[in-house]
N, C-alpha and C positions, 0 to 999 in steps of 0.2 A: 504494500500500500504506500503510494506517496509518503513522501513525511508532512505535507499542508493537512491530507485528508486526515492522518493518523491524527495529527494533532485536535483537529476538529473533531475526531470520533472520541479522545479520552475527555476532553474538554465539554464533550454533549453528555458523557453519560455521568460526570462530577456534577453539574446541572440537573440532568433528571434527578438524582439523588440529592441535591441539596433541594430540588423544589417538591419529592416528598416529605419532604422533614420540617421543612421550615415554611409558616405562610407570612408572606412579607406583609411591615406593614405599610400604606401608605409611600410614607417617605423612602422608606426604604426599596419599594418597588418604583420609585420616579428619582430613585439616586443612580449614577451612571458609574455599573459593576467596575471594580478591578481587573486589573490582568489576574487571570490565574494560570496554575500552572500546566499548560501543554493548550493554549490559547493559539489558535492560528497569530501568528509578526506580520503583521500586513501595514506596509505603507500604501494611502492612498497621494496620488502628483496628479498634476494639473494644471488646467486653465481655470478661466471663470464658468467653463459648462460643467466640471465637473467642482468647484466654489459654491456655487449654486447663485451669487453676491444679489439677484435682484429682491427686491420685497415679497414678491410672489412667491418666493421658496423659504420666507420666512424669516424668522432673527437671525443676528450672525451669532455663532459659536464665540467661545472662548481658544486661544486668546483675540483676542481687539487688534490684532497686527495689521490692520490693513485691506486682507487679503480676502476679507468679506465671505469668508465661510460660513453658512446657513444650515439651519436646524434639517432645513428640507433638501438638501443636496446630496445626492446618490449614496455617497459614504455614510453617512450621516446617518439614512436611512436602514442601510445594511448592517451598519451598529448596532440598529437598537434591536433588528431583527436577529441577529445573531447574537447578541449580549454576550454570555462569557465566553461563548466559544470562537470569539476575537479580542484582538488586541491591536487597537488600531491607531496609528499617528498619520494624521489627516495634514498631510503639508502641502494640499491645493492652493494657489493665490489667482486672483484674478488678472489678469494682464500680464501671463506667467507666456514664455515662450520655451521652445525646448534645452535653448543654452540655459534656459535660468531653473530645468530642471537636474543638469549634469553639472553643470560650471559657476554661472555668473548669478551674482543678488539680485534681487529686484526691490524697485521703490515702490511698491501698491500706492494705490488711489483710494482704497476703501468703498465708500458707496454714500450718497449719489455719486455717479460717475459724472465728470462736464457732457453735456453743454446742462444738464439738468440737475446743476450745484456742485455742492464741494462737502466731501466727510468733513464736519465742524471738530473732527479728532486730527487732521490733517496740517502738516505734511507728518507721514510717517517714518519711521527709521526703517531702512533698508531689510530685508528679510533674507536668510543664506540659501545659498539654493536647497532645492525640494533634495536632492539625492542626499543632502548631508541626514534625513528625517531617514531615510534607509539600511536598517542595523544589518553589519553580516553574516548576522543570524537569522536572519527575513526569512518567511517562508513563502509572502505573497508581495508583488508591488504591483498592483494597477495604475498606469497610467494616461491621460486624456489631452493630450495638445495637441499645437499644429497651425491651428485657427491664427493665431497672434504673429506667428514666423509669415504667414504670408499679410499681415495685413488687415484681421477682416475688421478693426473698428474705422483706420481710415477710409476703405475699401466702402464704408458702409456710412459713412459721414458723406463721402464724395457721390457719392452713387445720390443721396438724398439732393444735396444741393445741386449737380448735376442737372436732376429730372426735373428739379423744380425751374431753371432758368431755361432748362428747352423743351417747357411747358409739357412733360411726359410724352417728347418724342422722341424717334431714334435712341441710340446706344452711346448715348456722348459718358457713361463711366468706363463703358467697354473700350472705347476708342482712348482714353485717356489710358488701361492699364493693361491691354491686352497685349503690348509688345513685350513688357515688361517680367509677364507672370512666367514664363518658361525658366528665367533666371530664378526666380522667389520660387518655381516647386524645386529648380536643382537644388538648389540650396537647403531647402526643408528637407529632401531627400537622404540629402548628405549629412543634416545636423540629425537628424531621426535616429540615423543607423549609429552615428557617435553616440546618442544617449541611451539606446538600447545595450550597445556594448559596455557604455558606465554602468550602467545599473546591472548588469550581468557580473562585470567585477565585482563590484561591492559586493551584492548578495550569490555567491555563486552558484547557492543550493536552491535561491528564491524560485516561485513560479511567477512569470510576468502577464499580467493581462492588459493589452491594449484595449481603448476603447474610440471608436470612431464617431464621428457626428453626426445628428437625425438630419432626416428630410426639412431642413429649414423652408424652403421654397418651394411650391408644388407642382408637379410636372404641366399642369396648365396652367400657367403666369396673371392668364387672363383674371383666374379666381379673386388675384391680388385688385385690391381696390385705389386706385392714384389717389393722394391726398390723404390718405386712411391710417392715422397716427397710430392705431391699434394693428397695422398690419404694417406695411414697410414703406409708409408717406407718400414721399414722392417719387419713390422708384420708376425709372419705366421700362416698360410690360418687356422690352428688348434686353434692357440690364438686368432684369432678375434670370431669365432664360440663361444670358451669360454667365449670372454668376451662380448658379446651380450646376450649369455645365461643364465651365471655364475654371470656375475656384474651389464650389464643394465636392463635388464629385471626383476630381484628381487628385486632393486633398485626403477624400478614403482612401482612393485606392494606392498613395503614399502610405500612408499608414497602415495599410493588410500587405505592402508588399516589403515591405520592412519587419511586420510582423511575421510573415512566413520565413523569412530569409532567417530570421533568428529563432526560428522554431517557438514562436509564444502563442498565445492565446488570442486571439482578436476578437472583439465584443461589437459587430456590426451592426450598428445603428439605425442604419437607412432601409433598410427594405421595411421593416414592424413599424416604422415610423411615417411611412407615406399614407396621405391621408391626414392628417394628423399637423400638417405643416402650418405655420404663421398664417396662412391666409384662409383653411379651414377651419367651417362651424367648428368640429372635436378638435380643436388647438391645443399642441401640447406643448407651442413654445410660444411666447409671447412678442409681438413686434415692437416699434419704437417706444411705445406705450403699454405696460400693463393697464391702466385707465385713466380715463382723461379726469375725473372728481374721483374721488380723490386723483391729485395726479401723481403716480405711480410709473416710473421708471422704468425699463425691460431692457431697449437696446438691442432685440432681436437673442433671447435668451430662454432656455428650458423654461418654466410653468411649473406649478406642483403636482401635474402629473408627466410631464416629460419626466421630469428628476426621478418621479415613483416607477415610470418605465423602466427608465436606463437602472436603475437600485435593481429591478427584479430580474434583467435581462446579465446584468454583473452578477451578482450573487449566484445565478443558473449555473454561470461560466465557474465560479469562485468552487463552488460544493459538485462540481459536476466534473470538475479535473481530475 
């Protein structure tokens, strides 16, 4: 048997056994368990999809560093589902890229993100990268980037103001970054397969789970509404096309071709998830706007039920290894 699963099998049955014996009370059933002993080591890395950082996924976790981890954000989730039979150090930040998962600090922003404020905690002290949260003794490390190495909040700043000065016509975000993007996937390419190999050193015995990004944009554009702050503004109907085809899409398939070439686990996002996109009724991610009254922040971000997908679709991958 694996040593993740082994550990997760002695760790379940200390559990069953302490939960005939003891009925918690209260507090002690809403206190968040200790490590015990033969506890899956699981580091969870990331960006802000796997942070979870908007209001919609809830309060941010402790600590306050910035990095806008939320109650409702896939780990987070999986925590509470698996209680002692993990042990988890949650080093997700939002605006995390993959050198700031292997290599380099980042300075988070916290939450609101601009243009829609500023964390009144802010500016924050630099955070060490995500791998140093990686012991090696790990048994598990999931992790979720990509998005940020190519771009997508300017990508998605520009795409708005773009559509909005050519009155949502043509592809004037396309034409501004489509010569460009072949350089920003090689490079993703090339930083992916570096941080796959860090975290491989570090933990040599760990198991690695990628995790890819959902169907943000829906295979017919049109569904998308111009102007529609709850869905993606002023996009036009020709740059979303682009950028589902042009940026997300090549973006998985970086990240599953990385993941195979290292023999890990890939946690595929996008097929379960169509349907389900920014501009559909069942939204499971939220557009510029999670709502206009209150006004609530998104950014083009999971929902609390994207988060609860991607938690049930990880955890499969996690106990299913």
């Amino acid at each position: 048997m694996p040593r993740f699963l082994s550990r997760l099998a002695i760790a379940g049955t200390a559990a069953a056994l302490a939960a005939g014996l003891i009925t918690p009370t209260t507090a002690q059933a809403a206190a968040r368990p200790g490590p015990r002993a033969g506890a899956l080591r699981w580091a969870a890395l990331g960006d802000s999809y796997t942070a979870g950082i908007i209001e919609a996924t809830g309060d941010e976790t402790a600590p306050l560093d910035g990095c806008a981890r939320t109650v409702g954000s896939y780990p987070e989730i999986i925590r509470r589902d698996l209680g002692p039979l993990v042990d988890l150090n949650n080093a997700s930040c939002s605006g995390a890229t993959t050198e700031n998962v292997y290599a380099t600090k980042l300075s988070p922003l916290g939450r609101p993100l601009p243009p829609f404020g500023t964390d009144p905690n802010a500016p924050y002290p630099p955070v060490p990268p995500q791998i140093d949260a990686v012991s090696p003794d790990a048994d598990l490390v999931t992790v979720g980037i990509g998005g940020n190495d190519l771009g997508f909040g300017g990508i998605l700043k520009d795409c708005i103001e773009l559509g909005a000065t050519h009155l949502g016509q043509g592809t004037p975000c396309k034409d501004k970054y489509d010569a460009g993007l072949p350089d920003r996937m090689r490079q993703l390419n090339g930083d992916y397969a570096t941080m796959l190999d860090a975290l491989h050193a570090k933990a040599r015995s760990a198991r690695v789970i990628t995790v890819g990004y959902p169907h943000l944009i829906p295979e017919s554009a049109d569904l998308c509404q111009f102007g529609n702050l709850l869905q993606f503004g002023t996009f036009t109907t020709g740059d979303l096309v682009w950028a589902r085809t042009a940026v997300l899409e090549p973006l998985n398939g970086i990240i599953a071709a990385q993941t195979a070439r290292h023999q890990d686990t890939f946690v595929d996002l996008y097929p379960s998830t169509a349907g389900h996109s920014v501009c559909d009724t069942d939204h499971w991610l939220d557009g510029v706007l999670t709502s206009l009254i209150p006004l609530e922040y998104a950014v083009v971000h999971p929902n609390a039920a994207g988060q609860a997908h991607t938690a049930a679709l990880v955890e499969d991958a996690v106990l299913g290894g």
